[in-house]
BAMAR-928638 format. One record per atom (N, C-alpha, C): residue number from 0; residue in three letters; z, y negated, x negated. Coordinates in steps of 0.1 Angstrom, whole numbers, plus 5000, padded with zeros to 4 digits. Layout:
! BAMAR-928638
 pos code    w    v    u
 NUM  ALA    Z    Y    X
...
***
This chain:
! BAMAR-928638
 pos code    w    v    u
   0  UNK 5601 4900 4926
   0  UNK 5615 4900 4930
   0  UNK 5617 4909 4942
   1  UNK 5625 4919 4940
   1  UNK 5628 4926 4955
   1  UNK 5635 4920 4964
   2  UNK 5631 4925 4977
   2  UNK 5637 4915 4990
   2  UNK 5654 4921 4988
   3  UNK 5664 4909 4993
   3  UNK 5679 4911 4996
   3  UNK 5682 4920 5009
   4  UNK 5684 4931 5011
   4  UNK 5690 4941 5018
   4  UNK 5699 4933 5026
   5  UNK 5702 4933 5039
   5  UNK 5712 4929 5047
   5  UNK 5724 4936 5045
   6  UNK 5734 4935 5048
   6  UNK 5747 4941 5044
   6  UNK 5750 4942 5057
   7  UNK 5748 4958 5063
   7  UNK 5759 4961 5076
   7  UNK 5768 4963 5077
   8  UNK 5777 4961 5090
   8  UNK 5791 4968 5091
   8  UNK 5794 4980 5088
   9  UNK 5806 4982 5083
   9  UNK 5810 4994 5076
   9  UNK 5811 5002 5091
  10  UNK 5812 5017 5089
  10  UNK 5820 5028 5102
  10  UNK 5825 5040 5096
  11  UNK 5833 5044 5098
  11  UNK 5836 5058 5090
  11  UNK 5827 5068 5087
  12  UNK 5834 5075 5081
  12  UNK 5821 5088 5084
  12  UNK 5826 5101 5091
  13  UNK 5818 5107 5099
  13  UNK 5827 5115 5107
  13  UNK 5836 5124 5100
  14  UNK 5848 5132 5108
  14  UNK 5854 5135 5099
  14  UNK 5859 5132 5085
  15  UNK 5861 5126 5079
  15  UNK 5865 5116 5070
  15  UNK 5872 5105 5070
  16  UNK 5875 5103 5060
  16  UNK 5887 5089 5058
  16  UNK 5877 5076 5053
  17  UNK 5864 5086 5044
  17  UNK 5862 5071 5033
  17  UNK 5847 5058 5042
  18  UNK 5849 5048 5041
  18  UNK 5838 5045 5045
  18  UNK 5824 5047 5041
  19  UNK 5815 5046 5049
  19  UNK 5798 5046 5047
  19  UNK 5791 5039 5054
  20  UNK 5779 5038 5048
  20  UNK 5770 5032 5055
  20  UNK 5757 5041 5065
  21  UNK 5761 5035 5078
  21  UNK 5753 5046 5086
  21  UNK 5738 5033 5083
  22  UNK 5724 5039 5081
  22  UNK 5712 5030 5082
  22  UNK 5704 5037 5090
  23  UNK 5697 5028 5102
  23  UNK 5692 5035 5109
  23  UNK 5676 5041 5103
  24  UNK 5670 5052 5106
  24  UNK 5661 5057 5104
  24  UNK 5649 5046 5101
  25  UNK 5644 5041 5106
  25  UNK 5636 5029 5109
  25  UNK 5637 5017 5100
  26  UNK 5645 5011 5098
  26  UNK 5652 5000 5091
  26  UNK 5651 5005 5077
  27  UNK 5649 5020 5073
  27  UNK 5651 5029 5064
  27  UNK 5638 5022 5055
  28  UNK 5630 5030 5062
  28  UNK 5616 5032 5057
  28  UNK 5609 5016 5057
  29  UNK 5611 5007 5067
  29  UNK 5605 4996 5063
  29  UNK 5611 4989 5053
  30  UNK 5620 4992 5052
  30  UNK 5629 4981 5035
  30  UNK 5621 4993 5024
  31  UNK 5620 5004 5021
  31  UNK 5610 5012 5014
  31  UNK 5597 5007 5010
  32  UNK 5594 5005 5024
  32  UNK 5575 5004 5021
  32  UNK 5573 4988 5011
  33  UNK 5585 4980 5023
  33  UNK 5583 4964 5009
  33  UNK 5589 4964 4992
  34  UNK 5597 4976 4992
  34  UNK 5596 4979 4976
  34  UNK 5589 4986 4969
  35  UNK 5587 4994 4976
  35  UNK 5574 5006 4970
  35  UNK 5558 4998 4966
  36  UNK 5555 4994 4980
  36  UNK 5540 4989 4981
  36  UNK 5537 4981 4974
  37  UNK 5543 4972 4967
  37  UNK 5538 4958 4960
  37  UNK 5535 4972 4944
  38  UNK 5544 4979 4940
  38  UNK 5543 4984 4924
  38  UNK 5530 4995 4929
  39  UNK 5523 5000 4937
  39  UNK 5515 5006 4936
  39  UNK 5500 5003 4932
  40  UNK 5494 5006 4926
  40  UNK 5484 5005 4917
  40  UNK 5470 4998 4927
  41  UNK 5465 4985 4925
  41  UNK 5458 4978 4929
  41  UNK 5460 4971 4939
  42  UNK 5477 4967 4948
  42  UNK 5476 4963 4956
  42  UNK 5477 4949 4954
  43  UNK 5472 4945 4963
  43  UNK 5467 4927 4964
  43  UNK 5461 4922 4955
  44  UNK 5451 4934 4949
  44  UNK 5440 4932 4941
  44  UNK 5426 4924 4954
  45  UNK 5416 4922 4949
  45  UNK 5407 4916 4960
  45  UNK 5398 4928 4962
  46  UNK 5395 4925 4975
  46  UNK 5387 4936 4977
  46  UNK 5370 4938 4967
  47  UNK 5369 4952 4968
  47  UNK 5352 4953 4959
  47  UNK 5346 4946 4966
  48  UNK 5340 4939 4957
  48  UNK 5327 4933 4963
  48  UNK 5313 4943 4962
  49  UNK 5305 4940 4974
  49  UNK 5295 4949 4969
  49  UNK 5286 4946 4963
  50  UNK 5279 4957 4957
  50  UNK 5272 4957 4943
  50  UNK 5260 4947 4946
  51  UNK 5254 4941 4937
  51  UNK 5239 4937 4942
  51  UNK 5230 4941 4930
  52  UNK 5217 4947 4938
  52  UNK 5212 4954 4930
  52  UNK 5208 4946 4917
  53  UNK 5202 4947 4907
  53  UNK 5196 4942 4894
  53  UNK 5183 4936 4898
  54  UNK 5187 4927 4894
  54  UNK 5173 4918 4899
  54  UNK 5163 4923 4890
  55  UNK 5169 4931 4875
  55  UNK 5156 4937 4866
  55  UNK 5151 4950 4867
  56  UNK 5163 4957 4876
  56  UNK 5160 4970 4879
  56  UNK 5148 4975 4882
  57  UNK 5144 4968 4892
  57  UNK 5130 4974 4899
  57  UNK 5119 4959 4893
  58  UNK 5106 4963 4889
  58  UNK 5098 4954 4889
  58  UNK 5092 4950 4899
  59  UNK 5086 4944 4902
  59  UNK 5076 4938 4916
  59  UNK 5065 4942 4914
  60  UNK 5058 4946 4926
  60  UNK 5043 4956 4930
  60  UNK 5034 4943 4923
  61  UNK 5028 4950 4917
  61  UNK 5017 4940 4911
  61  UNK 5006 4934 4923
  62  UNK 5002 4923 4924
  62  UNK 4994 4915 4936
  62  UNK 4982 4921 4933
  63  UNK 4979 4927 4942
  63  UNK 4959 4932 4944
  63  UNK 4951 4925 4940
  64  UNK 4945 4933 4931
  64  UNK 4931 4926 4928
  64  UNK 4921 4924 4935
  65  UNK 4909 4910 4934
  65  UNK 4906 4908 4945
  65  UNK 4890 4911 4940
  66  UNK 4881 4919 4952
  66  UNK 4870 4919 4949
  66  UNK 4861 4907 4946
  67  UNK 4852 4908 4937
  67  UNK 4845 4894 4939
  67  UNK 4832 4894 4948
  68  UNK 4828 4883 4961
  68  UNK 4819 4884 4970
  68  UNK 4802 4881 4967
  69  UNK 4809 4875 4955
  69  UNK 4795 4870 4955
  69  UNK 4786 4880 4941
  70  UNK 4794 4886 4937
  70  UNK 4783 4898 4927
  70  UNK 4784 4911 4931
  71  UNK 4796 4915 4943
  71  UNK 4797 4928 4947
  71  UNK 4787 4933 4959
  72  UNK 4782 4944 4957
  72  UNK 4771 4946 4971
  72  UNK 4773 4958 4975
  73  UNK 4770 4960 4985
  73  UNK 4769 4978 4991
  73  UNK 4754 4976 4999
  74  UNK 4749 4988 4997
  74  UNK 4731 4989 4999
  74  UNK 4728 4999 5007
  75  UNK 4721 5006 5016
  75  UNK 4719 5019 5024
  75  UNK 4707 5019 5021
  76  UNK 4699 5030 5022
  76  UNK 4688 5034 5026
  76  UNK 4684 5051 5038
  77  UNK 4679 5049 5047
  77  UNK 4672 5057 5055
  77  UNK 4664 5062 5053
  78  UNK 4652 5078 5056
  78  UNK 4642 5078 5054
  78  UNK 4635 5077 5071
  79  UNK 4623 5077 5065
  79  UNK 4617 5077 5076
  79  UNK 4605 5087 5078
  80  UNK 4603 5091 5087
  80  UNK 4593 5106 5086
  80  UNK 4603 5117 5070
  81  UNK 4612 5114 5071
  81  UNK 4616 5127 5057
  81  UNK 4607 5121 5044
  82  UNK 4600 5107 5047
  82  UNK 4592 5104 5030
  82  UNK 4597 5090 5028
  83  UNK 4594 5082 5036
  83  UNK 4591 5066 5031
  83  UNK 4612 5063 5034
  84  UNK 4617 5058 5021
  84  UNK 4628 5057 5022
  84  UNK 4628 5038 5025
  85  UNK 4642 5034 5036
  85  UNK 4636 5021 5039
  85  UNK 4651 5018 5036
  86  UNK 4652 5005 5031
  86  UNK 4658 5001 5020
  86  UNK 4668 4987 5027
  87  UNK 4683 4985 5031
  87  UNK 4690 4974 5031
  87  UNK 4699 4969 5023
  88  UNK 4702 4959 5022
  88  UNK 4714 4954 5015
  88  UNK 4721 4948 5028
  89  UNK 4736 4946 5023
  89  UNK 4745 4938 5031
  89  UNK 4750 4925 5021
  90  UNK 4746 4914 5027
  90  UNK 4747 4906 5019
  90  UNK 4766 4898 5018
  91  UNK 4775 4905 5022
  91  UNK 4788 4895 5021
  91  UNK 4794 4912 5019
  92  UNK 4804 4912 5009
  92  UNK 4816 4925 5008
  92  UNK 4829 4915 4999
  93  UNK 4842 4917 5008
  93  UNK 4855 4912 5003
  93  UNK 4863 4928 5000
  94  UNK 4876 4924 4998
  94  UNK 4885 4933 4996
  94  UNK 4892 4932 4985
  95  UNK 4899 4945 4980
  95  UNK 4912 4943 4970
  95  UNK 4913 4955 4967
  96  UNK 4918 4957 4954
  96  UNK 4921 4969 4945
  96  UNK 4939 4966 4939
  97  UNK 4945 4978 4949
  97  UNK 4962 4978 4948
  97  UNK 4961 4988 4935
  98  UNK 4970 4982 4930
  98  UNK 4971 4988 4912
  98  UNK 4988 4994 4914
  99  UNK 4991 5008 4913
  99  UNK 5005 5010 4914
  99  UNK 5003 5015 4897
 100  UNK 5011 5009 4896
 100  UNK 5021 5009 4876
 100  UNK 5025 5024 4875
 101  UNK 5033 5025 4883
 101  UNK 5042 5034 4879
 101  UNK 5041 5048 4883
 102  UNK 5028 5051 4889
 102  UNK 5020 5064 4893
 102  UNK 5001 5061 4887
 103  UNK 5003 5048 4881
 103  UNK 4986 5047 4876
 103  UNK 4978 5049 4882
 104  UNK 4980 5047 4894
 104  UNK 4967 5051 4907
 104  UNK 4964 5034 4911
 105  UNK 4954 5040 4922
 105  UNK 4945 5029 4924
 105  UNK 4943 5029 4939
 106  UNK 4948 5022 4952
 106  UNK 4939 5018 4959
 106  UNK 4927 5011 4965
 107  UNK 4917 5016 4970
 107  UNK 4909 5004 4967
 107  UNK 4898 4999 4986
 108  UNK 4904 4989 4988
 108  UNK 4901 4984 5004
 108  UNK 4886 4972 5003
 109  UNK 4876 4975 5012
 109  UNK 4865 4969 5009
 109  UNK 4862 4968 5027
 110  UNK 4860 4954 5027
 110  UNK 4852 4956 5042
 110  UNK 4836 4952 5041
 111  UNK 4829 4950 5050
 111  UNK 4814 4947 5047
 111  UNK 4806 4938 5058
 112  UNK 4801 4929 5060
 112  UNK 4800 4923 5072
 112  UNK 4788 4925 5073
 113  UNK 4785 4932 5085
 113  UNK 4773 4941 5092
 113  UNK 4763 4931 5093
 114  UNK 4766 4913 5097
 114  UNK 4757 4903 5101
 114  UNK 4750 4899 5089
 115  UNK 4752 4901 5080
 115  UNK 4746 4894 5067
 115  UNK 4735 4907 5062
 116  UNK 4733 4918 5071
 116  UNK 4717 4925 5066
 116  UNK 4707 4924 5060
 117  UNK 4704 4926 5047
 117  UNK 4689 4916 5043
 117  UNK 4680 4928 5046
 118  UNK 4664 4930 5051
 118  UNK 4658 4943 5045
 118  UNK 4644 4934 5043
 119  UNK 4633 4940 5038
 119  UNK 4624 4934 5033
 119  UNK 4611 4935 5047
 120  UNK 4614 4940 5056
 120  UNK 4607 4938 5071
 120  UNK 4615 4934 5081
 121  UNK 4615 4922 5086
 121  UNK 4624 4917 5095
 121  UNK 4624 4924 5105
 122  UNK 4616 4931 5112
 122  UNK 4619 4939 5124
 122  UNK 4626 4949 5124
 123  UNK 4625 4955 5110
 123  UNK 4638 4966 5108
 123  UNK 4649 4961 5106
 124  UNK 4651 4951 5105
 124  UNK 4668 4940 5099
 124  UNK 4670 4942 5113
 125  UNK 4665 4934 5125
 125  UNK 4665 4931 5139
 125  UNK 4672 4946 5140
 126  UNK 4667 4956 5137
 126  UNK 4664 4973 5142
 126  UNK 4680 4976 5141
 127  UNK 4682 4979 5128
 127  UNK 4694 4978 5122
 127  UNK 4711 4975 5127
 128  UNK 4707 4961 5130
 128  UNK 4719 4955 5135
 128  UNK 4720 4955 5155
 129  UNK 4713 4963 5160
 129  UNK 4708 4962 5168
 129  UNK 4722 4975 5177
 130  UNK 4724 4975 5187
 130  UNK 4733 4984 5193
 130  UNK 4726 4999 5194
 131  UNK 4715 5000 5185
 131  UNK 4708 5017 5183
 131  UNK 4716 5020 5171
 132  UNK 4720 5011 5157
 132  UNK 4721 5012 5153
 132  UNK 4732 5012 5146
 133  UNK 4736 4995 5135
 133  UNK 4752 4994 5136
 133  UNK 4759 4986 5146
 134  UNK 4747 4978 5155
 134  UNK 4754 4975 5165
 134  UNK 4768 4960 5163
 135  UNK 4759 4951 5153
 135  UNK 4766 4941 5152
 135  UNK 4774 4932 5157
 136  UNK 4769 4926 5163
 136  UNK 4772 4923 5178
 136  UNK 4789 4926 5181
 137  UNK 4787 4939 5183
 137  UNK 4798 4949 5190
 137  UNK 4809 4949 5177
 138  UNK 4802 4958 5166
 138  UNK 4811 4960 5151
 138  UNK 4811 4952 5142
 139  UNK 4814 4941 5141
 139  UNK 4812 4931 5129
 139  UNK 4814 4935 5115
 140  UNK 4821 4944 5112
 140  UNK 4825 4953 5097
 140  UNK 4827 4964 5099
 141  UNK 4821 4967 5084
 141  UNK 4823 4980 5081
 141  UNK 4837 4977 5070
 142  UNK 4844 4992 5070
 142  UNK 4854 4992 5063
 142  UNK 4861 5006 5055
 143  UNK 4855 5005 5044
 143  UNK 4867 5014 5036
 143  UNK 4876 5013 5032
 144  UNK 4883 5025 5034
 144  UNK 4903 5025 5026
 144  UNK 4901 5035 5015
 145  UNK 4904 5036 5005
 145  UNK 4904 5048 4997
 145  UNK 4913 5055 4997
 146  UNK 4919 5070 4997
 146  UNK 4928 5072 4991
 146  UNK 4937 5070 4975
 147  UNK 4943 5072 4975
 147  UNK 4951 5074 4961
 147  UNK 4945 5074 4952
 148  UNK 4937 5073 4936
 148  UNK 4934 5076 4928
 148  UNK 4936 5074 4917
 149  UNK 4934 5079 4905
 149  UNK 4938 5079 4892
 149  UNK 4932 5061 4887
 150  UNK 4940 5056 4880
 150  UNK 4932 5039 4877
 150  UNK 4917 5044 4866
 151  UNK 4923 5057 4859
 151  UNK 4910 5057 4844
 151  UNK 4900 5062 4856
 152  UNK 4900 5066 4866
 152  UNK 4887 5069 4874
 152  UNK 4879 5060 4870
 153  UNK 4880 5047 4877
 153  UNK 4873 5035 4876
 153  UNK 4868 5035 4860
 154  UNK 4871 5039 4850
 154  UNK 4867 5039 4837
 154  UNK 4859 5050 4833
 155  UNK 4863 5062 4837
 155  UNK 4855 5074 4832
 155  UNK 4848 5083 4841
 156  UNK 4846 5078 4854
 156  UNK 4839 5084 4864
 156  UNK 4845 5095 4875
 157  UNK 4841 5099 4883
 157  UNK 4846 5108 4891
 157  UNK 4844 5108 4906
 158  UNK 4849 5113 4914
 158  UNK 4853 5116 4929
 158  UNK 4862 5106 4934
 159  UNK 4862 5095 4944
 159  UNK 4872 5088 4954
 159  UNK 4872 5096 4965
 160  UNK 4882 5095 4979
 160  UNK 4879 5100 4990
 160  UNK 4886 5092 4998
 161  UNK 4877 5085 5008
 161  UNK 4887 5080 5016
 161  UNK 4879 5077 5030
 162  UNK 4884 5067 5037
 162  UNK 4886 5066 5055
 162  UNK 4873 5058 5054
 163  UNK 4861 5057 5060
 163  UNK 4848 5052 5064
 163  UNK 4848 5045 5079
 164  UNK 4848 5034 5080
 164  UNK 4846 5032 5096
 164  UNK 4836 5021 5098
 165  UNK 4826 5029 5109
 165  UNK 4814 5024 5108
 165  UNK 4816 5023 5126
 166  UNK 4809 5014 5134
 166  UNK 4810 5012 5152
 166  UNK 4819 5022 5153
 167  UNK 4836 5017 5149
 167  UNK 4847 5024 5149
 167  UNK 4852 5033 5153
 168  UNK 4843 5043 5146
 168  UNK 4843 5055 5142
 168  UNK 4847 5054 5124
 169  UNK 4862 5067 5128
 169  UNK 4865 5072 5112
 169  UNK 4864 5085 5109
 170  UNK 4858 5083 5094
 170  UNK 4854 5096 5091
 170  UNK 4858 5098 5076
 171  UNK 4861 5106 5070
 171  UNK 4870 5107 5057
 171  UNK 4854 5113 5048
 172  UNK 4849 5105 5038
 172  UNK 4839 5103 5032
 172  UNK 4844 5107 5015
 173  UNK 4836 5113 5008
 173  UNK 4836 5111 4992
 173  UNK 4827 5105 4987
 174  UNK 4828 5091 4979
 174  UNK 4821 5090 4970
 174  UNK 4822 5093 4955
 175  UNK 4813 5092 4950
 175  UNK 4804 5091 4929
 175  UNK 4810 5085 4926
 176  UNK 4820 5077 4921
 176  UNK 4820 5066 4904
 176  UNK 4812 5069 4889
 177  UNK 4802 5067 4886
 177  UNK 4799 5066 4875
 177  UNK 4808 5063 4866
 178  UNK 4807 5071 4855
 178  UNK 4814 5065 4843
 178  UNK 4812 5052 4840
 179  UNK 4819 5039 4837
 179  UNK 4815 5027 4833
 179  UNK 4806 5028 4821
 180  UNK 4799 5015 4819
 180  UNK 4793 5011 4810
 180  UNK 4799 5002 4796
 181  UNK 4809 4995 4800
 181  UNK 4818 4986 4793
 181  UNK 4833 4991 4802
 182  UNK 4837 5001 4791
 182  UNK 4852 5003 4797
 182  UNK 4863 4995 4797
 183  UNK 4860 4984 4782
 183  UNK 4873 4979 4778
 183  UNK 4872 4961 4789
 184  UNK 4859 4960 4799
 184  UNK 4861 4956 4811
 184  UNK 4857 4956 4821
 185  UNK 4860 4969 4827
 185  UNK 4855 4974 4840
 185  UNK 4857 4966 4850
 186  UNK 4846 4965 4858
 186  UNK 4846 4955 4871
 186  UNK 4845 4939 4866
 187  UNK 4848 4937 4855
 187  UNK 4848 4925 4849
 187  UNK 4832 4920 4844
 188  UNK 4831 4928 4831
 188  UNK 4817 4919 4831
 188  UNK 4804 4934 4837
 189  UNK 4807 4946 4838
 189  UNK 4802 4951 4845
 189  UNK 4808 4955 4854
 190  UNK 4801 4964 4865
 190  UNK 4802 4971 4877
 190  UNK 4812 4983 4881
 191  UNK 4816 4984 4884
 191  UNK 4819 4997 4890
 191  UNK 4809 5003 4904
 192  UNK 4801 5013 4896
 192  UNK 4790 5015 4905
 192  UNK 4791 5031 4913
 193  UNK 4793 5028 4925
 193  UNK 4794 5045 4930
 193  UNK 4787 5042 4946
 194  UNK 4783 5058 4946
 194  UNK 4773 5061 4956
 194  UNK 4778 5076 4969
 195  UNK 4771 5073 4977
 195  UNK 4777 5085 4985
 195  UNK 4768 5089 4998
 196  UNK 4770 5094 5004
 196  UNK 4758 5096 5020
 196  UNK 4770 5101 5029
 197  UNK 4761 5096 5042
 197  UNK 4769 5097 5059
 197  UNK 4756 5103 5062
 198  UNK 4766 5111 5075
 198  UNK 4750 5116 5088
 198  UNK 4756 5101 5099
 199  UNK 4744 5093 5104
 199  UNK 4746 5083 5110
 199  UNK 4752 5090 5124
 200  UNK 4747 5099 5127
 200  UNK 4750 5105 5138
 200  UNK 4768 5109 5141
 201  UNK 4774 5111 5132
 201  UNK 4786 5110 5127
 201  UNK 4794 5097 5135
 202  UNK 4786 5090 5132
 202  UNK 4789 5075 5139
 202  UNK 4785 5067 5153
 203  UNK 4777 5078 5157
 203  UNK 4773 5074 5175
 203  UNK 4760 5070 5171
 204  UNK 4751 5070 5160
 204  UNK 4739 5066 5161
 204  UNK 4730 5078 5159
 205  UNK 4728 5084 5169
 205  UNK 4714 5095 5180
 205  UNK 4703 5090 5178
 206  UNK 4700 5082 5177
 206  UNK 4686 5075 5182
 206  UNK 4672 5078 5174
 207  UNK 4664 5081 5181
 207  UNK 4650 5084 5168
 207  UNK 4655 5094 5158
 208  UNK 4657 5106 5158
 208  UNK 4661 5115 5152
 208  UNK 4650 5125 5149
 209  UNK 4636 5122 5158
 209  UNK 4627 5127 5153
 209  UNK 4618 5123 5141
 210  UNK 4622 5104 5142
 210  UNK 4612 5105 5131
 210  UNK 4624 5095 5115
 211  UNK 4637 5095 5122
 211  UNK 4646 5091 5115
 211  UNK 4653 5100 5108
 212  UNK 4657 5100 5101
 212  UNK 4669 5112 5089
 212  UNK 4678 5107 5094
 213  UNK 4691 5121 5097
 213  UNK 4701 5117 5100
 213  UNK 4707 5110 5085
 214  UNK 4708 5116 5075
 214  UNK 4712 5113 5065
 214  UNK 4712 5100 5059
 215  UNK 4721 5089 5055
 215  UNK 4723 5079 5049
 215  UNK 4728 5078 5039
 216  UNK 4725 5074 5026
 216  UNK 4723 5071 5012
 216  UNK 4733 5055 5011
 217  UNK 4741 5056 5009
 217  UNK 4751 5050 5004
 217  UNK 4751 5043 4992
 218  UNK 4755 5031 4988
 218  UNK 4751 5027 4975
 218  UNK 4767 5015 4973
 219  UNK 4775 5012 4964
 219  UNK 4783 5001 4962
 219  UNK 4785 4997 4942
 220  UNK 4783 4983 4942
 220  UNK 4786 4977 4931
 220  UNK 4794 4969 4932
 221  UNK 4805 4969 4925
 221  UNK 4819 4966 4927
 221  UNK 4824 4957 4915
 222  UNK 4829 4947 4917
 222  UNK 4833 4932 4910
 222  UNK 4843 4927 4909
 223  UNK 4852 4928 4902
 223  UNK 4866 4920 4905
 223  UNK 4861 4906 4903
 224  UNK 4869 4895 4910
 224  UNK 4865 4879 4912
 224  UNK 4874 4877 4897
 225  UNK 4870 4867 4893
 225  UNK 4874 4863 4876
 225  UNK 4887 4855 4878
 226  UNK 4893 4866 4876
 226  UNK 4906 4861 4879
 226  UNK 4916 4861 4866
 227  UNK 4915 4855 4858
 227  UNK 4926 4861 4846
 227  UNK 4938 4865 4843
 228  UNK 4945 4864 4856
 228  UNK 4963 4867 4857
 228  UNK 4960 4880 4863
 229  UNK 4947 4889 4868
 229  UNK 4945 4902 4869
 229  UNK 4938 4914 4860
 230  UNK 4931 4905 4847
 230  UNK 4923 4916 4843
 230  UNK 4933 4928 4834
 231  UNK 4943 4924 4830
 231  UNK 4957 4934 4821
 231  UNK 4957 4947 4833
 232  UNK 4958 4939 4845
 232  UNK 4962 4952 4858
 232  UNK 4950 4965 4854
 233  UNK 4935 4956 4852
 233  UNK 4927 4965 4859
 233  UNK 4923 4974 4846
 234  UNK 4928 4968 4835
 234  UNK 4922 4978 4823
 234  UNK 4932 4994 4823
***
């Protein structure tokens, strides 16, 4: 319903006999805007709400696969005099393999706990963990980050490259993947087995370089923990 207009006093009009209505300029336009504004298109509609995205739109980053500790190992060997190669294992390796869906790559994060050394001469174990050496004590893990990689790597072999940090020091390293052995469950009931080498010296370890190789022989067997809400990820 339109608002009722006030009825003003009449006054002539100049010059003239007949009456009119003088309205002031102002009085004009606001009795306008309350007839106009209600018939124009959306008003006293409710405001937009804003959008919320689709809860289906985007999926959710798949949870990292977790390495398993107890069948995964990483191994070194040194030579000595350039012949007799001397041989450790690290007995504890955790970590996690990030699976991106939607680019089929792979990250893969492994640390290694330097205290758990096994070698088959205790005085070299001693040697080893020793501040000549990895300096345990001081560095408690070792830790690789991988770059980016293809997920069929893990299946059909190839090149990783990623960040090495050893008495923390980083150094960007390449390792081997072997082609799997059982593709249709990699890391599952076999390994993912890859190998690689460091100059120790790379890492602050100088020491006995006359009758030590700088060179280190890299070794990793890699296990996903039996997890069944992950093995779909890792095929």
């Amino acid at each position: 319903m339109f608002p009722t207009l006030p009825i003003l006093p009449r006054a002539r009009a100049a010059g003239g006999t007949g009456p009119c209505r003088r309205i002031p300029a102002a009085w004009l336009a606001c009795a306008l805007s309350m007839l106009l504004v209600p018939a124009l298109p959306g008003f006293g509609a409710p405001a937009d709400v804003e959008a919320r995205p689709d809860a289906g739109a985007s999926s959710k980053a798949d949870a990292p696969l977790t390495l398993d500790p107890l069948r995964s190992t990483a191994e070194f060997e040194v030579k000595v005099l350039w012949l007799i190669g001397v041989h450790g294992r690290f007995g504890r390796m955790h970590g996690t393999i990030a699976v991106d869906r939607e680019h089929a790559s792979v990250v893969a994060d492994a640390r290694i706990d330097v205290g758990t050394i096994t070698m088959r001469n205790h005085s070299y174990e001693e040697w080893v963990k020793s501040s000549e050496f990895f300096d345990a004590a001081k560095f408690a893990q070792i830790h690789f980050v991988s770059e980016a990689f293809p997920r069929d790597r893990l299946r059909s072999g190839g090149e990783i490259a990623g960040t090495l940090t050893v008495r923390g020091v980083d150094r960007r390293i390449v390792l081997d993947v072997e082609p799997s052995g059982c593709p249709e469950a990699v890391a599952r009931s076999c390994a993912v087995e890859a190998s690689g080498s460091i100059h120790r010296s790379d890492f602050g370890m100088r020491s006995r370089r006359g009758t030590l190789s700088d060179k280190v022989e890299l070794h990793f067997s890699i296990y996903l923990a039996p997890e069944g809400g992950n093995e779909a990820a890792a095929r």
